[in-house]
DSSP file (Angstrom, degrees, kcal/mol; ACC not computed):
  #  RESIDUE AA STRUCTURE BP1 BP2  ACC     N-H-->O    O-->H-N    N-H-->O    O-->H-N    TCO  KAPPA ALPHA  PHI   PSI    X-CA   Y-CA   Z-CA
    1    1 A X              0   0    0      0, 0.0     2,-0.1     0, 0.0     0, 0.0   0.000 360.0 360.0 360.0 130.1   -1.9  -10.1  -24.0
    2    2 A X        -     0   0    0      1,-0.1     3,-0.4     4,-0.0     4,-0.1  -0.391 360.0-101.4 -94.1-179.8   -1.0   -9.6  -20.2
    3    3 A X  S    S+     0   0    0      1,-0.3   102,-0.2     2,-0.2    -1,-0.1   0.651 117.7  65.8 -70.1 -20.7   -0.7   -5.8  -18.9
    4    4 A X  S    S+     0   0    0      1,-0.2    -1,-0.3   100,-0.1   104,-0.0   0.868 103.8  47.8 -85.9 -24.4    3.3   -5.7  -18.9
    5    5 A X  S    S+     0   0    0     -3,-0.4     2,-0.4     2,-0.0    -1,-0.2   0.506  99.3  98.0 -92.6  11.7    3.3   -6.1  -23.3
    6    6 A X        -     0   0    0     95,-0.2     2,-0.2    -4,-0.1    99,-0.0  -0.693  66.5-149.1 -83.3 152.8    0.8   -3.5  -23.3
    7    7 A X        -     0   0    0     -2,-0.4    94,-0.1     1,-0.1    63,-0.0  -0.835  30.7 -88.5-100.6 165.3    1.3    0.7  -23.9
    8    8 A X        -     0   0    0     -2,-0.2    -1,-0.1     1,-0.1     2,-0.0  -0.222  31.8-137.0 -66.1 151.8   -0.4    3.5  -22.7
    9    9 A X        -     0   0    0     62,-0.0     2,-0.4     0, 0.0    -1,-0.1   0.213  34.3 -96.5 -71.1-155.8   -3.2    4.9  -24.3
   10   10 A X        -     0   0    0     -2,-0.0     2,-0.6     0, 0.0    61,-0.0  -0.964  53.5-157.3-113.1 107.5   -3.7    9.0  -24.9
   11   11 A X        -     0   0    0     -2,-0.4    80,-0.0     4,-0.1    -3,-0.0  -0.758   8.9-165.0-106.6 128.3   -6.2    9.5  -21.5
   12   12 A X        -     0   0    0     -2,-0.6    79,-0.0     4,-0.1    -1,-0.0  -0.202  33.7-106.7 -82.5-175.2   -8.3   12.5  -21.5
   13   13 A X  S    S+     0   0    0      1,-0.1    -1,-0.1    79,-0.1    -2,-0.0   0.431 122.8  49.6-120.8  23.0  -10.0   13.9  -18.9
   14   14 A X  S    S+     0   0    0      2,-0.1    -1,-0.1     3,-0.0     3,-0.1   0.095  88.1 115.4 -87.0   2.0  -13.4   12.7  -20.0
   15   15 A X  S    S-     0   0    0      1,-0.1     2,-0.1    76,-0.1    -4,-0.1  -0.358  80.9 -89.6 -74.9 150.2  -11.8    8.8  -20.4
   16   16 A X        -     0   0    0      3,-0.0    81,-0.2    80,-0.0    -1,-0.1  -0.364  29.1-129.1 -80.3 179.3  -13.4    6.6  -18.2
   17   17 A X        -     0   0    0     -2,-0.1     2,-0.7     1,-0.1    79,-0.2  -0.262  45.6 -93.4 -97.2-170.0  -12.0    6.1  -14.8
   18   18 A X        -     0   0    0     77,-1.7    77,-0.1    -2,-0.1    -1,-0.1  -0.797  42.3-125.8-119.2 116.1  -11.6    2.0  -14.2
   19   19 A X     >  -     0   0    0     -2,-0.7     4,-1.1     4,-0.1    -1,-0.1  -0.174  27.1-100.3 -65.0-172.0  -14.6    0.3  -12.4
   20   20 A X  T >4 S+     0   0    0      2,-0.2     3,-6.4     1,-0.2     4,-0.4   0.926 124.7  55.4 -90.2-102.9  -14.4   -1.9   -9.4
   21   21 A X  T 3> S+     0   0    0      1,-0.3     4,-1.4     2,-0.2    -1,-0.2   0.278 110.9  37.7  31.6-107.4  -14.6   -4.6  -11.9
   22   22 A X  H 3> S+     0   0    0      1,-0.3     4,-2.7     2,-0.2     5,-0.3   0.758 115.4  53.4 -47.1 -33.5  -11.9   -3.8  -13.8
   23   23 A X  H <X S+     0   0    0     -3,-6.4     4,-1.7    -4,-1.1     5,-0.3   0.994 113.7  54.2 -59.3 -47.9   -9.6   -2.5  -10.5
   24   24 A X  H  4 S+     0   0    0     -4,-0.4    -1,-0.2     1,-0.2    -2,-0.2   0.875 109.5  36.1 -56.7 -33.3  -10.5   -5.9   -9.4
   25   25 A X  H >< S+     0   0    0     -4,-1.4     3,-2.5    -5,-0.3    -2,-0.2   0.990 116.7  53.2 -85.6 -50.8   -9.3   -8.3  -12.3
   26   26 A X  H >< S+     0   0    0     -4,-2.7     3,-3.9     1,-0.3     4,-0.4   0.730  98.0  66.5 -52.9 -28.1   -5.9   -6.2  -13.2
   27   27 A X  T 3< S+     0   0    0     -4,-1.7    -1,-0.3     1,-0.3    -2,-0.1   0.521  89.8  66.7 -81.0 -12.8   -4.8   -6.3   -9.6
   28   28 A X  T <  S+     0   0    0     -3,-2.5    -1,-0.3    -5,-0.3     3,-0.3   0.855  96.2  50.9 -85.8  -6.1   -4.5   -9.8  -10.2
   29   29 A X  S <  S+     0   0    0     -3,-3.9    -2,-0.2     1,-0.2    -1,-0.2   0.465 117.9  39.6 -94.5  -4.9   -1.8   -9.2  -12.5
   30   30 A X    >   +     0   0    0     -4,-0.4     3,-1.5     1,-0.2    -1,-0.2  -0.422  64.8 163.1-145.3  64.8    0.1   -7.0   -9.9
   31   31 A X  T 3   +     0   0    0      1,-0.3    -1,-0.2    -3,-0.3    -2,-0.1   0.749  65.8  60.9 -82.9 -42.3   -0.4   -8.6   -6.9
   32   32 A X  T 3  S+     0   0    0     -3,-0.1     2,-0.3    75,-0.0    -1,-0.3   0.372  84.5  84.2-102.2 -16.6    2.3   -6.8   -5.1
   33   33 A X  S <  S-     0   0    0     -3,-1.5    13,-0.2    13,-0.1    -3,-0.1  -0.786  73.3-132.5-110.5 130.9    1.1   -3.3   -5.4
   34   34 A X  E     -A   45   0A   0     11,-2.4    11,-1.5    -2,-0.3     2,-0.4  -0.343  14.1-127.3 -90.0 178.6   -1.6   -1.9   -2.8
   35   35 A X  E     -A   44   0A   0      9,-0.2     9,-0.2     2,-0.0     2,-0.2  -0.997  43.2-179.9-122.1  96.2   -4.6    0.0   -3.9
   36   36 A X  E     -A   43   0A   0      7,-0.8     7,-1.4    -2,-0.4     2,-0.5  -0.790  21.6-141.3 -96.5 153.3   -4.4    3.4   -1.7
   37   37 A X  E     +A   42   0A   0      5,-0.2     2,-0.4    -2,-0.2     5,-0.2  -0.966  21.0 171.7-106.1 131.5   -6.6    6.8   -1.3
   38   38 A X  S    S-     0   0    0      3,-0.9    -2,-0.0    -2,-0.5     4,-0.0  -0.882  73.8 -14.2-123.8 107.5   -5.1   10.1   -0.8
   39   39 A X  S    S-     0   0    0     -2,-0.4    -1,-0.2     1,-0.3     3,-0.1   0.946 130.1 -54.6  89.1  32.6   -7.0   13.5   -0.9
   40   40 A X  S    S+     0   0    0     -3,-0.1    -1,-0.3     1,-0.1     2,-0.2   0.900 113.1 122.5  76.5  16.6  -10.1   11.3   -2.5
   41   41 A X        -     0   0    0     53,-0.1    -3,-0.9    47,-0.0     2,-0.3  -0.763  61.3-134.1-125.7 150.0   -7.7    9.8   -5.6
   42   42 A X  E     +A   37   0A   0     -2,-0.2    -5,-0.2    -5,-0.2    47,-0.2  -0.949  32.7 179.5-100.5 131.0   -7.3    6.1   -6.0
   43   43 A X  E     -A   36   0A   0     -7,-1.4    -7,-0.8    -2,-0.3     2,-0.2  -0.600  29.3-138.8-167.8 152.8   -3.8    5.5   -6.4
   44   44 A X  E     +AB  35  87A   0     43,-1.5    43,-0.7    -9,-0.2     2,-0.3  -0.710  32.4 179.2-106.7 167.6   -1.5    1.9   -7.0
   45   45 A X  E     +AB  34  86A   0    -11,-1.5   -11,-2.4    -2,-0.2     2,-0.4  -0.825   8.1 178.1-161.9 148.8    1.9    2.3   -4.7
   46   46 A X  E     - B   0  85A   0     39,-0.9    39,-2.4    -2,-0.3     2,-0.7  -0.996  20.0-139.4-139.2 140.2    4.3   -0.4   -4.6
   47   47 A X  E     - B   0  84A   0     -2,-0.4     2,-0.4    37,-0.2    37,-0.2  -0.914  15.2-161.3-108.3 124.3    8.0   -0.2   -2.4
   48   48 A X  E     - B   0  83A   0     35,-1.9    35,-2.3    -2,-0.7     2,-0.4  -0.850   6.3-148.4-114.5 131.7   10.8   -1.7   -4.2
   49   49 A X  E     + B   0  82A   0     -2,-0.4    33,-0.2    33,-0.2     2,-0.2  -0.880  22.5 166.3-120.7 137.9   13.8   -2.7   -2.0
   50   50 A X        -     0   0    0     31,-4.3     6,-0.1    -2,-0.4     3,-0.1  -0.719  45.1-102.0-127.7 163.4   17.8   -2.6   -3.3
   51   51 A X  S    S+     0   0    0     -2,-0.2     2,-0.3     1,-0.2    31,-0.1   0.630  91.4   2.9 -71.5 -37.8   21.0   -2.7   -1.6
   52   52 A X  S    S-     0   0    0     29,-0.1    -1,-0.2    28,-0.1    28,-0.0  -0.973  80.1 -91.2-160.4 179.0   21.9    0.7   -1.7
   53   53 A X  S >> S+     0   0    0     -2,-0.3     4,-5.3     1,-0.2     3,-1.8   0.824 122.0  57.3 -57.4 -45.0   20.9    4.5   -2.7
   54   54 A X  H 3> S+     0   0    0      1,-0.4     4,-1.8     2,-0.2     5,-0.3   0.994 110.5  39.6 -57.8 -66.0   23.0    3.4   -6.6
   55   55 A X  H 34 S+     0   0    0      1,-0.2    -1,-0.4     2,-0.2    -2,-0.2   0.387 118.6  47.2 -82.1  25.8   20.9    0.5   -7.4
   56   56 A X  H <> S+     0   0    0     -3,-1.8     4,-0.9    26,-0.1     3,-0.3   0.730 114.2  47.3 -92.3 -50.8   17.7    2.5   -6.1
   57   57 A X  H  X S+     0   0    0     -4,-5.3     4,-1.0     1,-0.3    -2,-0.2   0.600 114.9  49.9 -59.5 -11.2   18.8    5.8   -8.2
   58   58 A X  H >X S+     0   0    0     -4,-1.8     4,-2.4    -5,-0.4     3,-1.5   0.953 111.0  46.5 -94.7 -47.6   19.4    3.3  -11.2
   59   59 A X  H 34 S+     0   0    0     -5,-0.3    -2,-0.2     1,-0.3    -1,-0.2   0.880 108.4  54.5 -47.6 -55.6   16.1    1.8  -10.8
   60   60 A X  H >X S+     0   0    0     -4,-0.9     4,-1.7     1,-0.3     3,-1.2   0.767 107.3  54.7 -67.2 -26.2   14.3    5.3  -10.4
   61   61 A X  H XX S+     0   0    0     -3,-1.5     4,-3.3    -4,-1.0     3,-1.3   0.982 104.6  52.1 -77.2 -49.6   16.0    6.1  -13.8
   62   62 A X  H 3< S+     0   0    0     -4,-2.4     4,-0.3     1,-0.3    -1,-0.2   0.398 109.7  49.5 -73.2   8.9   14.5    3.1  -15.5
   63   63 A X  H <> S+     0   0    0     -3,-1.2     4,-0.9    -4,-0.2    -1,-0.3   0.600 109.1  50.5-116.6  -5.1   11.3    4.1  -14.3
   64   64 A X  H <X S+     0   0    0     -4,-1.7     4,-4.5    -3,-1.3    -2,-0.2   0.769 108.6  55.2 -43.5 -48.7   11.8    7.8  -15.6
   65   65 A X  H  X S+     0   0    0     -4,-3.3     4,-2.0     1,-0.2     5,-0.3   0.978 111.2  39.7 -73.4 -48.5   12.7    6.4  -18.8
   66   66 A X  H  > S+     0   0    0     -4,-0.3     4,-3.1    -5,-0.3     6,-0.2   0.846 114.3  56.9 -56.2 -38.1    9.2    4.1  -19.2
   67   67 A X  H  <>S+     0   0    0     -4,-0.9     5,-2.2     2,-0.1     4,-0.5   0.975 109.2  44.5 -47.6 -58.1    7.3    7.0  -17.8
   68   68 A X  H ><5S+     0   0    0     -4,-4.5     3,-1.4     3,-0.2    -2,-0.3   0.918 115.4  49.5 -53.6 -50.0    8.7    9.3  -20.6
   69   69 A X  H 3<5S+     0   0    0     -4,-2.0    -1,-0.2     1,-0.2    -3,-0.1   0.948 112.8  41.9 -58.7 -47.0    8.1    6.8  -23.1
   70   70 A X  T 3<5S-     0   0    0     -4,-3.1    -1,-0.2    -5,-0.3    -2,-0.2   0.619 103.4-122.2 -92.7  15.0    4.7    6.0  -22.3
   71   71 A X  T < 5S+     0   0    0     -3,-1.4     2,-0.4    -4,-0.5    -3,-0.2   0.658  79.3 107.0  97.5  -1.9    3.7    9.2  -21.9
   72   72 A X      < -     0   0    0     -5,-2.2     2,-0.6    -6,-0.2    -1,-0.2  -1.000  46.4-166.9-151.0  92.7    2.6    8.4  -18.3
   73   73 A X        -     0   0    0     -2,-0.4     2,-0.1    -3,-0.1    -9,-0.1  -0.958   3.5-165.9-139.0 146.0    4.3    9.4  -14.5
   74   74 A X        -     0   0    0     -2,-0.6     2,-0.8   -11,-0.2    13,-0.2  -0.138  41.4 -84.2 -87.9 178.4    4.2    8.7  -11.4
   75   75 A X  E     -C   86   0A   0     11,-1.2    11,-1.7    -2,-0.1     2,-0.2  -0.849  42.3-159.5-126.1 125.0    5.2    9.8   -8.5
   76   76 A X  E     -C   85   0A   0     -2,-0.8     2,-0.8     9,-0.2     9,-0.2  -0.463   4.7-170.0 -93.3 130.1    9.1    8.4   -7.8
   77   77 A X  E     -C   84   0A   0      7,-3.5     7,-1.2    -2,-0.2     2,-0.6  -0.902  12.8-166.3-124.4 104.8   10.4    8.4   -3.7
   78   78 A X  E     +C   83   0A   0     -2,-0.8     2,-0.2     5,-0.2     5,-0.2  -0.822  21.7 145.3-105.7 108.9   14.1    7.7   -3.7
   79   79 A X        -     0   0    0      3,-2.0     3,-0.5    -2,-0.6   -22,-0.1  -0.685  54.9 -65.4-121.6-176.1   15.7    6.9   -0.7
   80   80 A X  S    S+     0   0    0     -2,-0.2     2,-3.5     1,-0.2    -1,-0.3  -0.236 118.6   2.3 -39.8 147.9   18.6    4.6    0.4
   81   81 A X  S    S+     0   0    0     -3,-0.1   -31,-4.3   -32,-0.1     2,-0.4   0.312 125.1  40.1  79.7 -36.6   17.8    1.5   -0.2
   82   82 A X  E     -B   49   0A   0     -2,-3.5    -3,-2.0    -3,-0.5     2,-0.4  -0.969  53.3-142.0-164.2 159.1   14.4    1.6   -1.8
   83   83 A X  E     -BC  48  78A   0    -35,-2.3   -35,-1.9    -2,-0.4     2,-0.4  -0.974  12.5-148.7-120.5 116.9   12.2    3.3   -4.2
   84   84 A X  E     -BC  47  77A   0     -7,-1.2    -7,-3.5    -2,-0.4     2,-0.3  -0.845  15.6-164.0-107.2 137.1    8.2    4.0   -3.7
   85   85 A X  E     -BC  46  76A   0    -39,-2.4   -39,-0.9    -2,-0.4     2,-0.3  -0.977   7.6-175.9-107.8 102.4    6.6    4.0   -7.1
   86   86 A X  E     -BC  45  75A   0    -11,-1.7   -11,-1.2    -2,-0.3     2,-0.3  -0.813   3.2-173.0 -94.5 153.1    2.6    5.7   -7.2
   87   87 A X  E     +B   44   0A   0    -43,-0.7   -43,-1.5    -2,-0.3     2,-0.3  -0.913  17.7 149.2-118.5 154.8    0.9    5.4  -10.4
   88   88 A X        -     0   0    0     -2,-0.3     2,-0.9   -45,-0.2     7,-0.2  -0.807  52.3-104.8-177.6 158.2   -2.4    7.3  -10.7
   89   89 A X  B >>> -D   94   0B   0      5,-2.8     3,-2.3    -2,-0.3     4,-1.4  -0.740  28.5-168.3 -86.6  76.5   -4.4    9.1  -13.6
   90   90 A X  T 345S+     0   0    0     -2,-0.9    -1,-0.2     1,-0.3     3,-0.1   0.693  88.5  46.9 -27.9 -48.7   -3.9   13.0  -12.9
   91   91 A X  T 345S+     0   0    0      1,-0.2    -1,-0.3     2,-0.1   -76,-0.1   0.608 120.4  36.9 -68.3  -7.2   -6.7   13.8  -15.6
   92   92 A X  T <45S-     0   0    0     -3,-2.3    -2,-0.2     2,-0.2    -1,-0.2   0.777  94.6-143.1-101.6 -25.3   -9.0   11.3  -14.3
   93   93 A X  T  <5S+     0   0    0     -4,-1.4   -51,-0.2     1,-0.2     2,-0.2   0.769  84.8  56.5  44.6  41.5   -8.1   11.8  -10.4
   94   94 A X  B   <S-D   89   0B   0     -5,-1.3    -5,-2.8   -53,-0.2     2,-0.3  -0.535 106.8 -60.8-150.6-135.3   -8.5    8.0  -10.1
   95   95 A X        -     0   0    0     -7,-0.2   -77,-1.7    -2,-0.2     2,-0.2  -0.945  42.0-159.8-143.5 148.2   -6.9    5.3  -11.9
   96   96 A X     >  -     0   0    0     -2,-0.3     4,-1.4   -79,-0.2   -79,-0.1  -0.728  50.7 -95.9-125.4 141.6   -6.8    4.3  -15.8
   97   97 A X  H  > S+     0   0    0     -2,-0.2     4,-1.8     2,-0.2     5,-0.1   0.899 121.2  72.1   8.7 -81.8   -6.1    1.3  -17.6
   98   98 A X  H >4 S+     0   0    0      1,-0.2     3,-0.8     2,-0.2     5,-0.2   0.610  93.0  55.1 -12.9-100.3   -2.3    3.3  -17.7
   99   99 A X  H 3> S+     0   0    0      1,-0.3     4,-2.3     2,-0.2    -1,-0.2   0.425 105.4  43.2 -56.8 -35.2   -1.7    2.7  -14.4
  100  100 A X  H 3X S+     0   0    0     -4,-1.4     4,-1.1     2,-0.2     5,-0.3   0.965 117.8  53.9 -57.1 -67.6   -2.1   -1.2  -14.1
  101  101 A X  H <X S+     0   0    0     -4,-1.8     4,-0.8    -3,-0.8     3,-0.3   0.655 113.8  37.4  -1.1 -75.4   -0.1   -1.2  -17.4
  102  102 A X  H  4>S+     0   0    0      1,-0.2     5,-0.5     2,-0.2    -1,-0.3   0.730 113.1  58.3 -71.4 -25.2    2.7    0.8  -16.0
  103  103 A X  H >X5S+     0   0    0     -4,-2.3     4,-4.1    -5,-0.2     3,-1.3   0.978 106.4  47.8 -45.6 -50.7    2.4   -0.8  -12.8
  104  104 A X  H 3<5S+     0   0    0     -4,-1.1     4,-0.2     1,-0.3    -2,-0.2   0.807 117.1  40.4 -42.3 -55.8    3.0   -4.2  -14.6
  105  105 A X  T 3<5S+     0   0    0     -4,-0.8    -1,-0.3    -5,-0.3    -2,-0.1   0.093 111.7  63.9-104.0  31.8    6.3   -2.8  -16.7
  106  106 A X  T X>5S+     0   0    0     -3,-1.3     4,-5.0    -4,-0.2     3,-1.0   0.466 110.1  35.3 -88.7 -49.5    7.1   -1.1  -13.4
  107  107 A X  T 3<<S+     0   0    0     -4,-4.1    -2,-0.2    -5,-0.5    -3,-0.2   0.569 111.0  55.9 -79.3  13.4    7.5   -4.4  -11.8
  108  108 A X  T 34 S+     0   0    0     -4,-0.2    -1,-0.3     2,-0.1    -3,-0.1   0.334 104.2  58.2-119.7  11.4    9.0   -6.4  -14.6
  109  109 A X  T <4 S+     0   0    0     -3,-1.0    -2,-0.2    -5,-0.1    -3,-0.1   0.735 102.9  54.8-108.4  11.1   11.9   -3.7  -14.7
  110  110 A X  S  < S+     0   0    0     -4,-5.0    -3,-0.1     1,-0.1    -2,-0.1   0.705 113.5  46.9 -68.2 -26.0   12.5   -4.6  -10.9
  111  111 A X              0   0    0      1,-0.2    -1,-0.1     0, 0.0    -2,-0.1   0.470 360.0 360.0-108.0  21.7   12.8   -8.0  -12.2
  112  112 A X              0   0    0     -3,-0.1    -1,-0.2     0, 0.0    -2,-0.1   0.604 360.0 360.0-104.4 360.0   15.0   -7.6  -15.0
């Protein structure tokens, strides 16, 4: 099962954070999305580019709506033209499982 048919677990804030390992093999499934630090956090962030501010805003809704489902949000930057997506695990202050996951069904509903 690749990352995009997967759903979110329930993450605690005793779950583990995701080894080097792990950061390393998922990132192969989401090539597109850098690996960043802010403030100490490891963070995914990916910029998705659209034609105008409408097909950004619609995009930012379809990534509201997968956030609410799985329980799971990021943090959404809507500007003309394109939308930066972060995923990261707030209880962990790193990265989770989640966040490749939602990375994954971030980027196959830019391609739908």
């Amino acid at each position: 099962m690749t990352l995009k048919q997967e759903h979110c677990e329930a993450c605690r804030a005793d779950a583990p954070a995701a080894s080097q390992a792990e950061i390393g093999a998922w990132r192969d499934e989401i090539p597109d999305w850098k690996l960043i630090e802010e403030e100490g956090v490891q963070k995914l962030e990916r910029q998705f580019s659209f034609p105008d501010f409408v097909a950004a805003m619609a995009f930012t809704g379809k990534v509201a709506a997968l956030a609410e489902a799985e329980g799971h949000h990021p943090a959404l930057l809507t500007e003309w033209g394109k939308v930066t997506v972060t995923w990261w695990s707030h209880k962990l202050r790193g990265l989770h499982r989640n966040d490749f996951i939602c990375a994954a069904r971030t980027d196959a509903l830019a391609n739908d």
